[in-house]
N, C-alpha and C positions, 0 to 999 in steps of 0.2 A: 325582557324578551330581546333586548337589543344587543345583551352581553353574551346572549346564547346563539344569537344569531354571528355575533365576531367572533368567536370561539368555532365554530364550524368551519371547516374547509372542505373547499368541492375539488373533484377528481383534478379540475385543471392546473388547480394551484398547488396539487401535491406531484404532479409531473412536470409542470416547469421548475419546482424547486427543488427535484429529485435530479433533474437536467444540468443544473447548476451546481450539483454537490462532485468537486474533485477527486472524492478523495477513492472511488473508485477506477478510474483509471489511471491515479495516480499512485496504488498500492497493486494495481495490475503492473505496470511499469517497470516498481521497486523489487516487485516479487520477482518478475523476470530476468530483469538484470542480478538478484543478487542468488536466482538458480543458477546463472551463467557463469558467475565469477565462481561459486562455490563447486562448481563443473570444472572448470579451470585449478583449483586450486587443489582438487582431490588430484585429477590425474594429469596436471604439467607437473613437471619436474623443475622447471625455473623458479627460482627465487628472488623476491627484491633487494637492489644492491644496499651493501654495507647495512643485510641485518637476516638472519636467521631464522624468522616469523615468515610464514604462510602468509603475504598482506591480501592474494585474494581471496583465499578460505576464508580467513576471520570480516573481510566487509563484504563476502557475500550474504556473510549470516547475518551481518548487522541491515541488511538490504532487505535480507527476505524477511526476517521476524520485523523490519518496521513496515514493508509491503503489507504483511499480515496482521499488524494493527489498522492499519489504514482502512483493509477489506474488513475486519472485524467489525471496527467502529460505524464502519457504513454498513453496514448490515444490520446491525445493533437500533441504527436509529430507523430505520426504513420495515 
């Protein structure tokens, strides 16, 4: 009885540890900064010096797809 009763969790303790999981406003964040750069890097015309790559296009996408792991993963467990 006493392992089924520690194996339980009450509403409280599933919103204070929901309260304490970062990882969604921290894939909130990633996701928005790297819509922004990838914004930036479709339509500025500037380039970074001394090299011929898109460096906002390519880390916005690296921004947003890890934003959207982060929202995944917390969604996943919740």
């Amino acid at each position: 009885m006493h392992v089924l009763h520690s194996q339980r969790q009450d509403p409280e303790s599933r919103i204070s540890s929901s309260l304490l999981d970062l990882r969604i406003p921290s894939g909130l964040f990633f996701a928005l900064v790297g819509l922004i750069l990838c914004g930036l890097g479709v339509f500025s015309p500037a380039r970074a010096a001394f090299t011929d790559v898109n460096v906002n296009l390519y880390g916005g996408l690296v921004m947003l797809a890890f934003g959207a792991t982060l929202l995944w993963l917390a969604r996943r467990r919740a």
